[in-house]
Phi, psi and omega in degrees: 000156196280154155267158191272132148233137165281158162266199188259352169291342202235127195282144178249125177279112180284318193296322191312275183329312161291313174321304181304326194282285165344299193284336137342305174300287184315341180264348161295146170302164170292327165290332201293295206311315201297286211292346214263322180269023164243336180278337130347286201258025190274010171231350192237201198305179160267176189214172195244126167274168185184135174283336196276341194238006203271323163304297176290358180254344153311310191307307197304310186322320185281290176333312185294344232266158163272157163310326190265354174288323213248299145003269172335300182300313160324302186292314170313289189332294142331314168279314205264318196254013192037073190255144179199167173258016194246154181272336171254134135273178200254153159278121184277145191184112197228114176246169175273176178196128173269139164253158180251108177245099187080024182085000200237133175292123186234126168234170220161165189261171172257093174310284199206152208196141166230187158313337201255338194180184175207131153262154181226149179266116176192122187298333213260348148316315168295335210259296193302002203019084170286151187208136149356110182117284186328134190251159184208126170293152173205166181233124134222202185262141159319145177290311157272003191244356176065017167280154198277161166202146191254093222225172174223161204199168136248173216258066194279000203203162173217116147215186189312334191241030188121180204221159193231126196236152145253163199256139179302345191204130178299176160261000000 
């Protein structure tokens, strides 16, 4: 199973990550809660179930927990109950891709792709100051049928190294 990893460069919010965890519990069955604290506690005491308290004794768990113990549990979590903000998940999956941005042609490659969207890797989106919102055309091969498709999207993410689009019609 995958682990939630940082690289070391990009700083971790412990309260975020305890926030996420939490609201992640809270949105669990009384059975979710049961099995996530029994699986927990298979090296420490046994605990007493009660529907009533299962909740709270998942959160102390979670307080109690170190940063990389609580990182851990989030990214499992995350993998298994597919909490995410994305609606799709993504893919790894790298083409080449044209874009038509502002009248002006641009190209770059596809990091990952879902139904909903792609990020692509291209310096000349910061240099054209491409912004949220901005809409763009683009041509690469579709991921399963390996055909070019022609497709229009906006522009939700910029950053130095590339842009993150969602596509107007899933694919």
């Amino acid at each position: 199973m995958k682990n939630f990893v940082k690289h070391a460069s990009e700083s971790i919010n412990i309260s975020k990550v305890t926030q996420e965890l939490i609201s992640a519990i809270m949105n669990m069955t009384g059975d979710e809660k049961y099995l996530l604290l029994r699986s927990k506690a298979e090296n420490q005491q046994p605990f007493n179930y009660n529907p009533k308290t299962i909740a709270k004794q998942a959160i102390e768990m979670v307080t109690n927990m170190s940063l990389s113990e609580k990182c851990r549990l989030l990214g499992e979590l995350k993998e298994i109950k597919g909490l995410s903000r994305r609606q799709f998940a993504r893919q790894k999956y790298v083409t080449q891709v044209h874009m038509a941005a502002k009248g002006i042609l641009v190209n770059g490659y596809t990091k990952n792709i879902s139904k909903s969207g792609v990020a692509i890797d291209t310096t000349k989106a910061f240099e054209l100051k491409l912004a949220p919102g901005d809409t763009i055309t683009m041509n690469f091969a579709h991921p399963q049928i390996r055909r070019p498709v022609k497709i229009t999207c906006k522009i939700t993410r910029v950053t130095r190294n590339g842009i993150g689009v969602s596509f107007d019609n899933y694919l």
